[in-house]
C-alpha positions in Angstrom: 0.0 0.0 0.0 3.0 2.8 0.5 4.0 1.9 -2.4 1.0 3.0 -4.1 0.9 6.1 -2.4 4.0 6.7 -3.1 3.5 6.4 -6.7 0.9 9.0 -6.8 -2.3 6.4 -6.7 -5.3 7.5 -5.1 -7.2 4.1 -5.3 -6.1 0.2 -4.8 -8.1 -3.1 -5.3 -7.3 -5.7 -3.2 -8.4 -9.6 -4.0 -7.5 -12.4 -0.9 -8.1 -15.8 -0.7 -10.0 -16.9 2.9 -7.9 -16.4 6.2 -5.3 -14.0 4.8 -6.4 -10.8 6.3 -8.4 -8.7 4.6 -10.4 -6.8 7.6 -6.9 -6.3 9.0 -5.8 -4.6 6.0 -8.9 -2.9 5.6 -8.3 -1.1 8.5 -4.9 -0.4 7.6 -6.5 1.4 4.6 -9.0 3.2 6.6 -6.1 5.1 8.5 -4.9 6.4 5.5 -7.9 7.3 2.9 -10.9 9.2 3.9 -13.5 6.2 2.5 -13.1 2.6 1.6 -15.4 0.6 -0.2 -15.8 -2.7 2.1 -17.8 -5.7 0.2 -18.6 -8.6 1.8 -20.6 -11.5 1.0 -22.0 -12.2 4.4 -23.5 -9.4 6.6 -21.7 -11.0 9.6 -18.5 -10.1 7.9 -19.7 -7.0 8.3 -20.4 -6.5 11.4 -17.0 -8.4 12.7 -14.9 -5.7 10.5 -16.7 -3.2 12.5 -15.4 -4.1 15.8 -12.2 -4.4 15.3 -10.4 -1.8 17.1 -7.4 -1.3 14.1 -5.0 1.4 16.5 
C-alpha cells in the first residue's frame, strides 16, 4: 500500500483468498484514505470488520 501512495495512486483493489487478512488490511486502509469501499458477501462479515479496534 505505501507503495501505491508513493506512486501517486489515489485508489487500490485488493483480492485475498479466505484467512489471509483482509479486515486487518482494511483497517490499515481506513487510517490512510478518507473512505473505503468494504464488500462482503456475508453481513456477519460485516459486522466483525466493524469491531475491530485497528489502533
Amino acid at each position: 500500500m505505501n507503495k501505491t501512495l508513493e506512486e501517486g495512486y489515489s485508489k487500490e483493489l485488493v483480492v485475498m483468498a479466505t484467512g489471509l487478512g483482509k479486515t486487518y488490511l482494511a483497517g490499515s486502509f481506513a487510517e490512510k484514505f478518507k473512505r473505503i469501499l468494504f464488500i462482503a458477501h456475508r453481513e456477519e462479515i460485516l459486522y466483525q470488520a466493524k469491531s475491530v479496534p485497528f489502533k
